[in-house]
C-alpha positions in Angstrom: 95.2 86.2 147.0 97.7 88.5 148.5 101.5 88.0 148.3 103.6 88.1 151.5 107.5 88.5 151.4 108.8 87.8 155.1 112.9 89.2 154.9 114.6 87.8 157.5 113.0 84.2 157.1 115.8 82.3 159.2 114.0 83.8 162.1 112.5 80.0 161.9 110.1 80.5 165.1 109.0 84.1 164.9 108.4 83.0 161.2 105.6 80.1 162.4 104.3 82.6 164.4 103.3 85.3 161.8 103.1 83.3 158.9 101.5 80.5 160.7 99.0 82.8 161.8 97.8 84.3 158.1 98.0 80.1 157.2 95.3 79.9 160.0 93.3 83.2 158.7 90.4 82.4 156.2 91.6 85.2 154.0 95.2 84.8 154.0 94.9 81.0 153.8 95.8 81.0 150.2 98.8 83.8 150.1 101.7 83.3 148.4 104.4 83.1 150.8 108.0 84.5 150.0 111.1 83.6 152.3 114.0 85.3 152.0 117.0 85.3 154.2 120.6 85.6 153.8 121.5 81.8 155.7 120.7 78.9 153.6 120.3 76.7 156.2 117.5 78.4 158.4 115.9 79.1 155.1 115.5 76.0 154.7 114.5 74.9 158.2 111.8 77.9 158.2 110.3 76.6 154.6 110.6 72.9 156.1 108.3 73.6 158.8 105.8 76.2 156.7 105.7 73.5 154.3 105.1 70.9 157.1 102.0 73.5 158.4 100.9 74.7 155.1 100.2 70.6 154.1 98.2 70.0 157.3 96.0 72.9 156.8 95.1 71.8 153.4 98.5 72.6 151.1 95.9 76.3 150.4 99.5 78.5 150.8 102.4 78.6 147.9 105.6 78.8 149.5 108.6 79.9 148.1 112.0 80.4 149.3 114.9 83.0 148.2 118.5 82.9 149.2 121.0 86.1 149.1 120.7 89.5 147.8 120.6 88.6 143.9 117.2 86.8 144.7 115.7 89.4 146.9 113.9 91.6 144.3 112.2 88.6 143.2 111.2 88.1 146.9 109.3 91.3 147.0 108.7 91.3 143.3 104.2 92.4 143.9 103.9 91.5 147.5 101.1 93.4 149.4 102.7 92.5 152.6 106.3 92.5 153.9 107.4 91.7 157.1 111.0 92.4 158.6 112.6 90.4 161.2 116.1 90.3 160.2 119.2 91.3 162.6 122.6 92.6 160.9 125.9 90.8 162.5 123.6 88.6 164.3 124.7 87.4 168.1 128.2 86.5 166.9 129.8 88.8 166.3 127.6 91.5 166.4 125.9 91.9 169.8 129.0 90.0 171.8 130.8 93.5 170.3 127.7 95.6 171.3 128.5 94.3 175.2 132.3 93.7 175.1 133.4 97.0 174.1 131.0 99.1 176.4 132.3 96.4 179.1 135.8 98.1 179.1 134.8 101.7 179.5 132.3 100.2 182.6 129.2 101.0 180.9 126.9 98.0 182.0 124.0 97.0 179.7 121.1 94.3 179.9 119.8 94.3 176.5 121.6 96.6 174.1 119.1 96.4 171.1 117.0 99.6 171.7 118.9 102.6 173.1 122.4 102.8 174.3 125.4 102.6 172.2 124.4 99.0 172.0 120.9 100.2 170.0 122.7 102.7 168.0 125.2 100.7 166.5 122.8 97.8 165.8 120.5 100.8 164.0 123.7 102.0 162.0 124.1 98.3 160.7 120.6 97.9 159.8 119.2 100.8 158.4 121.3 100.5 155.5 120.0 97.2 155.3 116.5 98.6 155.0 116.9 101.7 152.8 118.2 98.5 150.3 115.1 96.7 150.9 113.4 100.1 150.5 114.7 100.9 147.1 113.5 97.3 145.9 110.3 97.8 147.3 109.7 101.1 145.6 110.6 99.5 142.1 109.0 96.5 142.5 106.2 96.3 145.4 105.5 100.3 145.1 102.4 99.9 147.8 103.2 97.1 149.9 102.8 98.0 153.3 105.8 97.3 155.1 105.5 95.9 159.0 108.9 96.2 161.2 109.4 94.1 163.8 113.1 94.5 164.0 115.0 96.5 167.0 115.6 99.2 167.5 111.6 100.0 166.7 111.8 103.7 166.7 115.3 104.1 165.0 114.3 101.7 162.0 110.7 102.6 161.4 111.5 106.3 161.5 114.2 105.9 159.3 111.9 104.3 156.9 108.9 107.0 157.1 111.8 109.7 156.6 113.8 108.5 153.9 111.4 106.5 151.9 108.2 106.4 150.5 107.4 102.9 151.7 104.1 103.0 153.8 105.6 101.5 157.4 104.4 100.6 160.6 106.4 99.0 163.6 105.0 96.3 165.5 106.2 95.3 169.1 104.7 92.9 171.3 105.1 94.3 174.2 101.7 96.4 173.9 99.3 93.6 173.9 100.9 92.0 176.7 101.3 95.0 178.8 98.2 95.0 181.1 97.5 91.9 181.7 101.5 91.2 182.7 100.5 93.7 185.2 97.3 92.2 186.4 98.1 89.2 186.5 101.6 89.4 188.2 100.2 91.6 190.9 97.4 89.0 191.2 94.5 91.4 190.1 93.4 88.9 187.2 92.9 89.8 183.6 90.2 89.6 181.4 87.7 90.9 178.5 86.3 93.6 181.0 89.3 95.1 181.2 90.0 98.9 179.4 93.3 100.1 178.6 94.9 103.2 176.7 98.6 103.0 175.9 100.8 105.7 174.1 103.9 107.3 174.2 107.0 105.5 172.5 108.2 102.1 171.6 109.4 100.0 174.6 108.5 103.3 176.6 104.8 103.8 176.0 102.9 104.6 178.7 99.6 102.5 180.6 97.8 105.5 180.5 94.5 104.1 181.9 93.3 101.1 183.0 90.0 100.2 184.5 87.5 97.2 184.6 83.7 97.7 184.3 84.4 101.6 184.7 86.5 101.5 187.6 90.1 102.5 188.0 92.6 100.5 188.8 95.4 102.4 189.2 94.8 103.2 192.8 94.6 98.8 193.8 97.7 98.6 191.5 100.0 101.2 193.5 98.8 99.3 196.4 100.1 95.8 195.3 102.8 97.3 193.2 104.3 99.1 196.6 103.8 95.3 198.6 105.2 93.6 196.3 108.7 95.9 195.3 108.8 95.6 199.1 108.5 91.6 199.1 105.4 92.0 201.3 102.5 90.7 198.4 100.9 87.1 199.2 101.5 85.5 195.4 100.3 82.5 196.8 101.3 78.5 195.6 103.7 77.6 193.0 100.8 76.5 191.5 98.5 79.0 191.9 101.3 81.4 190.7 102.3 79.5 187.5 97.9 79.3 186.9 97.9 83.3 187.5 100.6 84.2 184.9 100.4 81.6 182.3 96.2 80.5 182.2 97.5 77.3 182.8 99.3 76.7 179.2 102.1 74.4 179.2 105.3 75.7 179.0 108.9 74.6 177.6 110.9 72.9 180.1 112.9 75.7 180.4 110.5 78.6 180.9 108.7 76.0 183.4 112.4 75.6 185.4 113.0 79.7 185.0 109.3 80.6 186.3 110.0 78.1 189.3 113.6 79.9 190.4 111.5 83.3 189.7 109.0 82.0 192.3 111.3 80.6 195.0 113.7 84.0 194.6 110.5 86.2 196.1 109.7 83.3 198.4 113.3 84.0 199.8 114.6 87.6 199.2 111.6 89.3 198.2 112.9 90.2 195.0 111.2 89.8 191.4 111.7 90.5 187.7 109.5 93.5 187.4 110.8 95.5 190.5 112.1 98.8 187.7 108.8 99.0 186.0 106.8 99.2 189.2 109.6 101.7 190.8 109.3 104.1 187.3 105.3 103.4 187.6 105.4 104.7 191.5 107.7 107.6 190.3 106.1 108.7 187.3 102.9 107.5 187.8 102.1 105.1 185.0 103.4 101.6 183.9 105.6 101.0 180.7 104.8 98.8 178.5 108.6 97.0 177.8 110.0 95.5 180.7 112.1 95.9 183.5 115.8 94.5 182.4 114.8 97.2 178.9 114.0 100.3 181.2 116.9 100.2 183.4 119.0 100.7 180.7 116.5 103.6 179.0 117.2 105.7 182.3 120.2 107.0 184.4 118.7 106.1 187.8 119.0 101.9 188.1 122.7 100.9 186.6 125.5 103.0 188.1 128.6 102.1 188.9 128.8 104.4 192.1 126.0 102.6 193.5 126.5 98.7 192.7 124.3 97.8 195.1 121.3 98.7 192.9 122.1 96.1 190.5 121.1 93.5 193.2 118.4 95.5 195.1 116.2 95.4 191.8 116.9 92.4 190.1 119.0 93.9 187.2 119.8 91.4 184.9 123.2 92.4 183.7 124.0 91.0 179.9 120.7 89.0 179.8 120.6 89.6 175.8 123.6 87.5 175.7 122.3 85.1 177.8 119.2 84.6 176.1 120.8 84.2 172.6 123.0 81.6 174.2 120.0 79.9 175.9 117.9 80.5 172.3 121.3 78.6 170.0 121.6 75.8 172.6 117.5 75.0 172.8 117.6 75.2 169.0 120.3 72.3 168.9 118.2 70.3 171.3 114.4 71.0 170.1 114.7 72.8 166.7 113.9 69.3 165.1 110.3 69.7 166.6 110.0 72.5 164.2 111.8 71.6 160.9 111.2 67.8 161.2 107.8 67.3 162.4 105.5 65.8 159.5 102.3 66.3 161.7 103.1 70.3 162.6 100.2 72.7 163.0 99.6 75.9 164.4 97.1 77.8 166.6 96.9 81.7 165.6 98.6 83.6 167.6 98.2 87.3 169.5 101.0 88.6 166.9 99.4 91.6 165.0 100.9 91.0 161.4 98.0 88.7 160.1 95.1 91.0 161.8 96.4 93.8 159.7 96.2 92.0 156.7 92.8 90.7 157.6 91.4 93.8 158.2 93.1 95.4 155.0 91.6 92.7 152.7 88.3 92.3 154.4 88.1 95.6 155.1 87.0 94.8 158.9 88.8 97.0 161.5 91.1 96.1 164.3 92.5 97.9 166.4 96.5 97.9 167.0 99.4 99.7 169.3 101.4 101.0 166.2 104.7 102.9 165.4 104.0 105.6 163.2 105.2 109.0 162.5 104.0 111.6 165.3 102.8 114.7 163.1 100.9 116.3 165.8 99.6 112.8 167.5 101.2 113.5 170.9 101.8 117.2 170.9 104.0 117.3 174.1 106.8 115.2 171.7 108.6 115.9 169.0 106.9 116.4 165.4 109.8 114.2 163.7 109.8 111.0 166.5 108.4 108.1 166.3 105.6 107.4 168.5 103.6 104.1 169.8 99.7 105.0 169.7 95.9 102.7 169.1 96.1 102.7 165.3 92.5 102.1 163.3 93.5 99.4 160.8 91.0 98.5 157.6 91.4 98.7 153.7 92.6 102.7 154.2 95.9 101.3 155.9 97.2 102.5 159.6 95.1 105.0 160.8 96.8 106.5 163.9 95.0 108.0 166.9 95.3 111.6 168.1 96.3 111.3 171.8 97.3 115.2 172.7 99.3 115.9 175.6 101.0 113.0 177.8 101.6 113.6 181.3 104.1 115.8 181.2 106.8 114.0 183.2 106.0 110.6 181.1 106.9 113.0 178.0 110.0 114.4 179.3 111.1 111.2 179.9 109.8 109.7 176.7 112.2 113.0 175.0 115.5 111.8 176.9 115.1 108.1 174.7 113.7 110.6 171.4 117.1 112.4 171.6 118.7 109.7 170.8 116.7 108.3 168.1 116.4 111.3 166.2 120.2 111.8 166.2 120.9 108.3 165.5 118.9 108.7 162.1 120.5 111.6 161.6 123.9 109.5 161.7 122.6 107.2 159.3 121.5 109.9 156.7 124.6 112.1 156.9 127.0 109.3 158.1 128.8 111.6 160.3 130.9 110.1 162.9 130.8 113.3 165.2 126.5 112.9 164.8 127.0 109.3 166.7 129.2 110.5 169.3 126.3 112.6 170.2 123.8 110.3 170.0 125.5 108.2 172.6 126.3 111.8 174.5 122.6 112.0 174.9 121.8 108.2 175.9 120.6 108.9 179.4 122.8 106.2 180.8 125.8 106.5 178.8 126.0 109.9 179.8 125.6 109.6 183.5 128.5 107.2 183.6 131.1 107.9 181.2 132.9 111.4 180.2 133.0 112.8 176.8 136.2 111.7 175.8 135.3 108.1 177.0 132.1 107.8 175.1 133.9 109.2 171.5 137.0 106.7 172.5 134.3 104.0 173.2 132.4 104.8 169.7 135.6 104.6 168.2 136.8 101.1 169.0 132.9 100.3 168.5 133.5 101.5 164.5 136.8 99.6 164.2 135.0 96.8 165.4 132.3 96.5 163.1 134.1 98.3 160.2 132.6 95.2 158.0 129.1 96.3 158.9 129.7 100.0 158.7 131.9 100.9 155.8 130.8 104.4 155.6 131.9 105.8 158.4 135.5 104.6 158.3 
């Protein structure tokens, strides 16, 4: 039975999700499970409710936990599988830093985990990280496959395919969910009928067609898409609403309350949370498959100081990433016993890729996956060196990526503007040149269009005092 090493393990509910799910696969059913993580406590909350799942299916899995970096070779000592989910600094200190700091210059941000100065320093305090795990991996686990789910996709996984020889892939969820969040939010419906080819790069990959029984419907979307930017689409009931976008599941009381202010906030302004994608989409022709509070950070057009206005016109949510953690710590206090302390927990599989890849490299049955992998001719309009988000062939030969040629050529000069500042930002972490991150952040398309030279090096600056603890090397 294969061995899977999940680093990062204090991630408690992502954990259920993709370890629950192999628990739920006939073939994984009997793994061994390693958890490591760094925080005692949510280790042992995570292996509380695995344990808790693992006895309800049957006690088939062996679980094992491992605490702090003296234990982590043993972790990985023969896995076949190892999945990443870990964040350096975490919320506090870390990403309060990532938002403060930027703050004072006037450079706004909404997430701050994927591009930005925010991404960049959260990639220079992780990929060190990795290249550890790396060099264990290489002694002791020499052809695990490694799957990243950890931000900043692009930044990590191509420092891993560039300055290791551990086989990686990145995984982001935002692919699967990316048509039928259209669909259904535009009230077109979903289903198995529905065709769709996405590609380009993480978080900015690109809906490049989309048709049901044949037909396009690209020309139906633009339709809606233009009503309801302009506030004019009938979305129907509440109910009918919460039915279109969620199938009817149940929801946390939260997400029910959040979906309900979402609903009345069109009712009355005409205003909704996906108003930048369907603006880039109108612009550039295609939808992108991360959402709208990501992309208005990736581009210079939505968050500008000169224009405030904007922020309200489309719905910008200004330091959601803080927010959410905020939200995510306080809903933890209140429900996180449901998790760690529930004798009678089980799990349905989820739509998480990590266990079909496993499944289809032990059974040798393919699936097909959106993966990030090294581009080496796979879109030729991008750089050879980037990383790219492509359909990926998955069976007992590993991740097999597909050749997708050209993109649209404004899609992939947009798509270069975000690559600029990936590729430098590895370069950062493989020289560990200061000057090589002041111009990574010179060429983040928002950074740029709001702040001077001298401002962005002066911003980077405070940003490396700041996190001096994470980032010794560059002091």
């Amino acid at each position: 039975m294969p061995k899977i090493t999940f680093l990062g393990a204090g991630s408690t509910v992502f954990a259920k999700n993709v370890l629950g799910d192999c628990m739920m696969t006939p073939v994984l059913e009997k793994s061994e499970i390693a958890l490591y993580d760094i925080d005692p406590v949510r280790l042992n909350e995570s292996e509380a409710m695995l344990q808790a799942i693992n006895r309800n299916n049957g006690s088939k899995a062996v679980i094992s936990k491992y605490l702090g970096v003296s234990e982590r070779k043993d972790a990985l000592r023969g896995a076949d599988y190892v999945v990443n989910a870990i964040q350096v600094g975490g919320y506090d200190p870390c990403t309060i830093t990532d938002f403060e700091i930027p703050k004072k210059y006037g450079l706004k941000q909404t997430i701050a985990d994927t591009l930005g100065v925010g991404g960049v320093f959260r990639a220079l305090r992780t990929i060190p990280v990795m290249l550890d795990f790396a060099q264990d991996m290489e002694e002791v686990c020499p052809d695990a496959w490694l799957l990243n789910y950890t931000n900043p996709m692009a930044m990590l996984t191509g420092a891993m395919l560039r300055m290791t020889k551990v086989k990686t892939v990145g995984l982001c969820h935002s692919v699967q969910v990316c048509a039928p969040t259209l669909l259904n939010e535009l009230c077109m419906g979903y289903d198995d009928r529905v065709q769709e080819k996405i590609a380009g790069i993480n978080h900015q990959a690109w809906l490049l067609e989309c048709t049901r029984d044949g037909v396009d419907l690209y020309p139906e979307i633009k339709r809606r898409a233009r009503l309801y930017n302009a506030g004019k689409l009938d979305i129907g009931t509440y109910e009918e609403r919460r039915q279109m976008l969620t199938n009817g599941e149940p929801l946390p009381g939260q997400w029910e309350e959040r979906m309900r202010e979402e609903y009345d906030l069109y009712q009355k302004t005409g205003r909704h949370g996906d108003m930048v994608r369907l603006e880039l989409m109108l612009r550039f022709g295609y939808y992108i498959t991360e959402s709208s509070e990501h992309n208005a950070e990736y581009t210079p057009y939505f968050i500008k100081n000169s224009h405030p206005e904007m922020i309200e016109n489309f719905n910008i949510p200004l330091d959601e990433y803080p927010r959410r953690c905020i939200r995510q710590i306080e809903d933890w206090k209140e429900r996180g016993h449901e998790l760690t302390k529930n004798p009678t927990l089980k799990h349905e599989r989820s739509r998480e890729y990590a266990s079909y890849i496993m499944e289809a490299m032990e059974t040798n049955t393919p699936v097909r996956i959106g993966g990030n992998v090294l581009n080496n001719g796979l879109i030729t309009n991008l750089p050879h060196n980037a990383v790219v988000e492509v359909p990926c062939l998955v069976d007992r030969n590993g991740v097999q990526p597909t050749v997708i040629g050209d993109l649209p050529e404004q899609c992939a000069a947009l798509n270069r503007t975000n690559i600029n500042v990936q590729l430098m930002t590895i370069e950062a972490a493989r020289t560990r040149r200061k000057d090589a991150v002041y111009q990574a952040v010179m060429l983040d398309p928002h950074a740029s269009a709001e702040l001077t030279i001298d401002e962005i090096v002066s911003m980077c600056d405070e940003l490396f005092e700041a996190h001096k603890d994470w980032l010794p090397a560059y002091q």
